[in-house]
C-alpha positions as CSV (number, residue, x, y, z in Angstrom):
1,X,-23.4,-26.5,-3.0
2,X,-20.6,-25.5,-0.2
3,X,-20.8,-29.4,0.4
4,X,-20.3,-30.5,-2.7
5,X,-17.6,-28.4,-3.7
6,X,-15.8,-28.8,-0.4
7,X,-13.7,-31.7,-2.4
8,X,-10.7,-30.1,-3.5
9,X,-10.6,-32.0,-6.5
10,X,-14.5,-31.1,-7.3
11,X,-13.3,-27.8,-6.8
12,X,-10.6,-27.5,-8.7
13,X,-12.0,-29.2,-11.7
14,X,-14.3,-26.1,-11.6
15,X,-12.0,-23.5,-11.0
16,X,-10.0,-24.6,-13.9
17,X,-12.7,-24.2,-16.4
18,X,-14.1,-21.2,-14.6
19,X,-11.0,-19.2,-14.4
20,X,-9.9,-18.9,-18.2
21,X,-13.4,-18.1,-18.9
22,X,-13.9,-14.9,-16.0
23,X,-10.4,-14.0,-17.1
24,X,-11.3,-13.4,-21.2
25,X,-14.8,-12.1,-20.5
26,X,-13.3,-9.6,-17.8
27,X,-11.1,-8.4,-20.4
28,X,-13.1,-8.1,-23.2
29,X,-15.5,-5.9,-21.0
30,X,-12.7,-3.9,-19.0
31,X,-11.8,-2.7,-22.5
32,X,-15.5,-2.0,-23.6
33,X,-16.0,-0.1,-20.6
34,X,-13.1,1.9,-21.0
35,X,-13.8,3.0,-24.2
36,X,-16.9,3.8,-23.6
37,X,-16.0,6.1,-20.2
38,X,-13.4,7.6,-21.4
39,X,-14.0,7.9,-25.1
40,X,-17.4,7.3,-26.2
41,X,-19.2,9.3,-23.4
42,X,-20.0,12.9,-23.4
43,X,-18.6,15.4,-20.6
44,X,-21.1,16.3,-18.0
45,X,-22.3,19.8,-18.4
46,X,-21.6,20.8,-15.1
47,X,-18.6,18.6,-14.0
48,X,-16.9,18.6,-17.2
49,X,-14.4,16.0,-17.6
50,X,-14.2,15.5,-14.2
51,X,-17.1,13.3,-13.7
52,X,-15.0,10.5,-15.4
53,X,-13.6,9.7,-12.4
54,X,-17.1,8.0,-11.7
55,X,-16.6,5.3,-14.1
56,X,-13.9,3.9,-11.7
57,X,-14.5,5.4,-8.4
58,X,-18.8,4.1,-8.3
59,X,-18.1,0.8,-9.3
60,X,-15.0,0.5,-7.2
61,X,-17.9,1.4,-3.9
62,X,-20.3,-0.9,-5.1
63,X,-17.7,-4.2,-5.4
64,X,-15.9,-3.1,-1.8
65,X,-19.8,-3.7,-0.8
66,X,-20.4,-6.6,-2.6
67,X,-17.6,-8.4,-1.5
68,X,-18.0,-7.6,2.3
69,X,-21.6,-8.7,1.9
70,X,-20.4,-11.7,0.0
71,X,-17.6,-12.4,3.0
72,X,-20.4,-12.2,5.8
73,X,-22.7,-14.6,3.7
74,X,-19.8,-16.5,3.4
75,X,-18.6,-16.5,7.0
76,X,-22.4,-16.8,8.2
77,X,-22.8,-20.1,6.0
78,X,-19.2,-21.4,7.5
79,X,-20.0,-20.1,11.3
80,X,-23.5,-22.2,11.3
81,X,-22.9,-25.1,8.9
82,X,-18.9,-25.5,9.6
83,X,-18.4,-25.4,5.9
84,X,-14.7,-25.5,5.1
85,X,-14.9,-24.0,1.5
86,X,-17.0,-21.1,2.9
87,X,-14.4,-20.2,5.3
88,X,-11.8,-20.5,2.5
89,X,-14.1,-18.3,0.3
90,X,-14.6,-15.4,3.0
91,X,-10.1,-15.5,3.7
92,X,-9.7,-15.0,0.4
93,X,-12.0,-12.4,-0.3
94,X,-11.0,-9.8,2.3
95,X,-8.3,-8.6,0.7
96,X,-9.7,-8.1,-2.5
97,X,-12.4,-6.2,-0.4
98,X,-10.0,-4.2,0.8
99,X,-8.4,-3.6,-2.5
100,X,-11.6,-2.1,-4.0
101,X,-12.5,-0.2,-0.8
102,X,-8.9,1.8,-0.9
103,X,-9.3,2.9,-4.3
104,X,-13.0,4.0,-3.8
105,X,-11.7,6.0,-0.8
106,X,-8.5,7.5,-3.3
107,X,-10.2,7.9,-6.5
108,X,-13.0,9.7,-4.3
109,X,-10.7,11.7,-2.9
110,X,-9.6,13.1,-6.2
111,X,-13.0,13.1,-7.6
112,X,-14.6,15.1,-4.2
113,X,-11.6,17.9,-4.8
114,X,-12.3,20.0,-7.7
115,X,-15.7,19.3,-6.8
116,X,-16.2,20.1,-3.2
117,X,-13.4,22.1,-2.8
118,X,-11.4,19.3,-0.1
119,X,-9.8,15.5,-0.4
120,X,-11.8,14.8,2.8
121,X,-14.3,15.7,4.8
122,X,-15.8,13.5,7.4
123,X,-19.3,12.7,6.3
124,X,-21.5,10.1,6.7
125,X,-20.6,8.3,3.4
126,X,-16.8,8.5,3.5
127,X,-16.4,7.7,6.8
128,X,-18.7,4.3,7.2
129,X,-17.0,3.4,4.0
130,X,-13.4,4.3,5.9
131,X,-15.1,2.3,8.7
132,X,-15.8,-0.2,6.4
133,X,-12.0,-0.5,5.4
134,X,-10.9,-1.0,9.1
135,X,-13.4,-3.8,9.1
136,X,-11.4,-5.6,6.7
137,X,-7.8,-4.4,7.7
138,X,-9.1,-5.9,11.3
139,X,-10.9,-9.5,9.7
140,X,-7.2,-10.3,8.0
141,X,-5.5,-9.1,11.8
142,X,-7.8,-11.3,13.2
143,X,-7.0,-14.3,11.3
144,X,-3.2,-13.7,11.5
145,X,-3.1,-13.1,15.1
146,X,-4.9,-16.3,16.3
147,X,-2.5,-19.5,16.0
148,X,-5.6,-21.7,16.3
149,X,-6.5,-22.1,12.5
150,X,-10.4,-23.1,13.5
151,X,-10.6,-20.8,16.4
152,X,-9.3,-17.7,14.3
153,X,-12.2,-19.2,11.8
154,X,-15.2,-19.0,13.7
155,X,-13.6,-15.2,15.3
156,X,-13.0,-13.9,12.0
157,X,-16.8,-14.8,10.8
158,X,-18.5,-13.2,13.8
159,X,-16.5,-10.2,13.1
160,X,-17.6,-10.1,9.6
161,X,-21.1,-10.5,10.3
162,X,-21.3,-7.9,12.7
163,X,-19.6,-5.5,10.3
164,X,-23.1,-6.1,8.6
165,X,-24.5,-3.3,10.5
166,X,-21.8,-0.4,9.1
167,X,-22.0,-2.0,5.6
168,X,-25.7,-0.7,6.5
169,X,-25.0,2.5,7.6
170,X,-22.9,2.6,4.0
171,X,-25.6,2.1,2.2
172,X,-28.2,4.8,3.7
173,X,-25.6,6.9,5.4
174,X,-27.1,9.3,2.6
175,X,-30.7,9.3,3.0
176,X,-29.9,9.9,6.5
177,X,-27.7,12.5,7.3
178,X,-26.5,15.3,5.7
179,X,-23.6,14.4,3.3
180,X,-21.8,15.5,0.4
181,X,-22.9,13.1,-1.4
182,X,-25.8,12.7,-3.7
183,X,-28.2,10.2,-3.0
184,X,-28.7,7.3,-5.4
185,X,-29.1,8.0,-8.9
186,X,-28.7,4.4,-10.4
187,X,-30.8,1.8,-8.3
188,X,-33.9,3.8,-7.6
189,X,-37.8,2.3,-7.3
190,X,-38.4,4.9,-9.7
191,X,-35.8,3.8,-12.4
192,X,-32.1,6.1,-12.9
193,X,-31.8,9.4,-13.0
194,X,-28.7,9.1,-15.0
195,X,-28.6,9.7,-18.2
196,X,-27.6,6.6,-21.1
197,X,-25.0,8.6,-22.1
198,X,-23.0,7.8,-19.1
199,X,-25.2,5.0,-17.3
200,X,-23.9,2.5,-20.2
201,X,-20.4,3.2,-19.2
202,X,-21.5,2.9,-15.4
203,X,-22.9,-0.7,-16.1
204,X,-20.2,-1.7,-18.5
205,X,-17.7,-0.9,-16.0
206,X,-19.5,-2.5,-13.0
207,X,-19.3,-5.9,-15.0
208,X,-16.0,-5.4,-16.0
209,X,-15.1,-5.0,-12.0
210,X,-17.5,-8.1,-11.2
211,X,-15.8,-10.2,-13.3
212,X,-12.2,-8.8,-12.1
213,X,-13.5,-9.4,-8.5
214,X,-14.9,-13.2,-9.3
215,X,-12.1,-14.0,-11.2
216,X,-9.7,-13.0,-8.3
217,X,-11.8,-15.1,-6.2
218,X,-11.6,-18.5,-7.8
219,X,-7.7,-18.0,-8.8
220,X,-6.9,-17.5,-5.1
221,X,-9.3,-20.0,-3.9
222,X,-7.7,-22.6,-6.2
223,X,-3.9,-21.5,-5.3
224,X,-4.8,-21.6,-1.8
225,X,-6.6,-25.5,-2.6
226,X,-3.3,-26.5,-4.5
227,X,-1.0,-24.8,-1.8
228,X,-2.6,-27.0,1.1
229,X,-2.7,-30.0,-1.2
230,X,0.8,-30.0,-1.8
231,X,1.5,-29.6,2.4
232,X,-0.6,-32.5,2.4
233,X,1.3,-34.7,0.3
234,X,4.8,-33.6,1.7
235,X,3.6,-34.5,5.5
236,X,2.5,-37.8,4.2
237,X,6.1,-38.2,2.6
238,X,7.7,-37.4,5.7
239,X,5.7,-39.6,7.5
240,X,6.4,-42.1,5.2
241,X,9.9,-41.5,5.3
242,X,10.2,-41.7,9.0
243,X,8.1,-45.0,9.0
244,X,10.6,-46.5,6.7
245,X,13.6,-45.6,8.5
246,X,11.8,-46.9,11.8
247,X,11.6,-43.4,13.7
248,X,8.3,-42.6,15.6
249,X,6.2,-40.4,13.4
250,X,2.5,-39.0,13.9
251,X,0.2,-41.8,12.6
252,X,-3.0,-39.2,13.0
């Protein structure tokens, strides 16, 4: 698949029919889900109101974890097979990752306050998922900070696939040490212990940011495709142009 979408023009052909689509279906379920957090749902009868926050700050954690496991797949896939799109795939998703992992860590702020009594406290869960923010600060640093486009590549993916291991501690941090946190009450071997009333919204809104995250994904990807495209065909004009007025150019 990287292969065969590594042509730009492959690529773009599906981005362009892709895009529209993640863009209408994002929608249509961002405003579902809304509705039905903020509207349609019951209060909690011990957090009142309050646990509204959930319907943005869980699915918010679980996309800043899909994506970085996304990016190291990604980065794993360029790192071993030298796949260019891959590469392009994991530059473009780190921000995004990074996006969704600053408003888990501020809209779990505000949740953990009137429940816990503090904006932070340094627990197992909020700091591997602060740790997990760094990671992707440092991946973009990484990348800027190397001139060598290929050699800031293949850096850039081992960094992401050793920040496997905290993505890890993220995920368990909760089962094992104490924490604030509860542990999971969606994906359980023994089924949710949510109830409907509020795991619809949950799921509605976990689509909703799926789609938000995908379709952030191809539009960059395809602006980055169109970007280097166009540097393309300007070097070959100057080269061209240089040619024609008998000036040494770069025939590579």
């Amino acid at each position: 698949m990287w292969s065969y979408f590594s042509n730009p023009q492959r690529f773009d052909g599906l981005a362009r029919r892709v895009i529209p689509v993640l863009g209408i279906v994002t929608l249509l379920l961002l405003a579902a889900g809304l509705w039905l957090s903020f509207f349609a749902s019951p209060p909690d009868y011990q957090q009142g109101e309050t646990i509204r926050i959930m319907y943005v700050h869980v699915p918010a954690a679980y996309m800043a974890m899909a994506i970085y496991a996304a990016l190291a797949g990604a980065s794993f896939v360029y790192f071993v097979w030298r796949h260019s799109l891959a590469d392009a795939a994991a530059e473009v998703m780190a921000p995004i990752g990074a996006a969704f992992t600053v408003l888990a860590l501020i809209t779990g702020s505000l949740w953990g306050k009137p429940m816990w009594g503090t904006w932070w406290e340094w627990d197992a869960r909020m700091t591997s998922v602060l740790v997990l923010l760094l990671v992707y600060l440092g991946y973009m640093a990484l990348r800027s900070a190397l001139e060598d486009a290929q050699q800031a590549a293949r850096a850039a993916a081992v960094l992401a696939m050793a920040g496997v291991v905290n993505l890890v501690i993220v995920k368990f941090s909760v089962d094992w040490w104490s924490s604030l946190h509860q542990p999971a009450s969606v994906i359980r071997f023994d089924g949710p212990t949510i109830h409907s009333s509020q795991l619809w919204p949950l799921g509605v809104m976990a689509l909703a940011y799926t789609g938000l995250a995908a379709w952030l994904v191809f539009y960059r990807l395809r602006t980055r495709t169109l970007v280097q495209k166009a540097r393309q065909i300007e070097r070959r004009r100057l080269r061209e142009a240089r040619q024609t007025q008998g000036e040494p150019g770069d025939l590579a």
